[in-house]
C-alpha positions as CSV (number, residue, x, y, z in Angstrom):
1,X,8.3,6.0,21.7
2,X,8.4,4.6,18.6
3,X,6.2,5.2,15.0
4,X,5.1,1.8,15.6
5,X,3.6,2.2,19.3
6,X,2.7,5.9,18.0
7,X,0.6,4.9,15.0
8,X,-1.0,1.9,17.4
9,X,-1.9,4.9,20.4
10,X,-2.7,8.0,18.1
11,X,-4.8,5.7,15.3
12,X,-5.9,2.4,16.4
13,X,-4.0,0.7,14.1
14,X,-3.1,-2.9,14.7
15,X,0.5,-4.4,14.4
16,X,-0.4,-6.8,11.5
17,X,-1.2,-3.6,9.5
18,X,1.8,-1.3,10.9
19,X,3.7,-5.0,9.3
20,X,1.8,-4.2,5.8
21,X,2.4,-1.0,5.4
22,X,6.2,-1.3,6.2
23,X,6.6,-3.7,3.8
24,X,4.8,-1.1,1.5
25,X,7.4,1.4,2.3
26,X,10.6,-0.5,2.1
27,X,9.2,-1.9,-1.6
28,X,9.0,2.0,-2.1
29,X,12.1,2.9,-1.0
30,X,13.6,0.4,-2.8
31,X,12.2,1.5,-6.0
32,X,12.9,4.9,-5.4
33,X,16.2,4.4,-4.8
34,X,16.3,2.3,-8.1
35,X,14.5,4.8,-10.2
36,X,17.4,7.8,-8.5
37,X,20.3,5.1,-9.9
38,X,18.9,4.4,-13.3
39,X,18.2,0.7,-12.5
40,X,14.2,1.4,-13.1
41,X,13.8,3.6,-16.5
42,X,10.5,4.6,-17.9
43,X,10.0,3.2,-21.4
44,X,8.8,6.6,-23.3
45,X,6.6,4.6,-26.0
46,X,4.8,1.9,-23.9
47,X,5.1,3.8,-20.6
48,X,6.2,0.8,-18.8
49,X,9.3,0.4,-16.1
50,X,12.6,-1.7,-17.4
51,X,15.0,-3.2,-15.4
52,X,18.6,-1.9,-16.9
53,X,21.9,-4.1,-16.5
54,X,25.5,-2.2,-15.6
55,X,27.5,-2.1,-18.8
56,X,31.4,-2.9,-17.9
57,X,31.6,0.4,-16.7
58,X,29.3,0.3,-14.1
59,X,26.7,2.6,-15.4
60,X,22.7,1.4,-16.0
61,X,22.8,1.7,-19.6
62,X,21.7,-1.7,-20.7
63,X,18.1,-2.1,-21.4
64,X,16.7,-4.9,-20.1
65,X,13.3,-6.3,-19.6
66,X,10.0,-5.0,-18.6
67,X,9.3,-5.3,-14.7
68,X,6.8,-5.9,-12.7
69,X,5.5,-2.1,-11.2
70,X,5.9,-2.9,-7.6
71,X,5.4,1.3,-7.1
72,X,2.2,1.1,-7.6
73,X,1.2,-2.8,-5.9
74,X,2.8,-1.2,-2.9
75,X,0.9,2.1,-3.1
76,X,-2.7,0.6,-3.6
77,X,-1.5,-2.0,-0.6
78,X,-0.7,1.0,1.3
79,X,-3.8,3.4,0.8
80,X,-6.3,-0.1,1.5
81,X,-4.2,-0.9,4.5
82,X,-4.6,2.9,6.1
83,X,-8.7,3.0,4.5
84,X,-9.4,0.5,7.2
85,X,-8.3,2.8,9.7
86,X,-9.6,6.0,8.3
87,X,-6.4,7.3,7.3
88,X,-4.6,8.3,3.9
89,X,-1.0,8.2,2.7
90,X,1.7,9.9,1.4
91,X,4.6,9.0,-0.8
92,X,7.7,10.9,-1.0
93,X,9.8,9.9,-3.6
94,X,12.8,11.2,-1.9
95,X,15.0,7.9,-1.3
96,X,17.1,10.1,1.0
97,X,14.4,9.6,3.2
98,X,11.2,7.7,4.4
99,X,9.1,6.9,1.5
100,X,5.5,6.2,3.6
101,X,4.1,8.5,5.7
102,X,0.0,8.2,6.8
103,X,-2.2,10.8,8.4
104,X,-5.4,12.0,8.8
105,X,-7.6,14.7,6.4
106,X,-8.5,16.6,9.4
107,X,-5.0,16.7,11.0
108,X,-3.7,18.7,8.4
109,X,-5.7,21.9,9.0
110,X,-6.4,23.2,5.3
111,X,-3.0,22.7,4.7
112,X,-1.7,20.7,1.3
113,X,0.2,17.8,2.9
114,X,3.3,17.7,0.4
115,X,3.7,20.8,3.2
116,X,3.4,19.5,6.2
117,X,4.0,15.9,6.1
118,X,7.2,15.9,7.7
119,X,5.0,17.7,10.9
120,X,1.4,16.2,10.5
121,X,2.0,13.1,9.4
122,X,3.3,9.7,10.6
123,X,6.6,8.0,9.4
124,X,6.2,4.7,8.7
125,X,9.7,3.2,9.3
């Protein structure tokens, strides 16, 4: 069985919204795996991400411009997308991984859910 018939059977959700928040987790994984390569870079002074260019040695060490933050469009997509359904969302940050997980507040059983998502909470990918 599959996340996508699981999440359908388990919480009523409908495939257009499985559809949204997919997209919402490969726009996280994406940037999560640019962030872990240096492509994304935090400005300290205005707090804003920068896209960085290799230099001729490959390395992301070229400032470049200000970007659009698509981490958090995707994450306020994501967390309206799973209200509708009564759930709430996690994002780990992990690009090794999945990057969108949903569940809901009673499933978890007290328990803090950067603990027991892998467990109590649905993969979105």
């Amino acid at each position: 069985m599959s996340n996508r018939t699981r999440i359908r059977s388990r919480y009523g959700v409908t495939d257009y919204a499985w559809r949204k928040l997919r997209d919402c987790e490969r726009i996280l994984h994406k940037w999560s795996e640019d962030e872990c390569n240096g492509r994304i870079q935090w400005d300290d002074d205005t707090g804003e991400p920068h896209l960085y260019r290799k230099d001729r040695w490959g390395d992301y060490t070229a400032k470049g411009r200000p970007t659009f933050n698509f981490e958090d469009y995707a994450l306020d997509r994501a967390r309206k997308t799973a209200q509708r359904f009564g759930l709430r969302i996690y994002h780990q940050s992990d690009p090794r991984g999945c990057a969108l997980y949903v569940y809901r507040p009673e499933d978890l059983n007290g328990s803090p859910i950067e603990s027991v998502y892998p467990t109590q909470a649905l993969a979105i990918c």
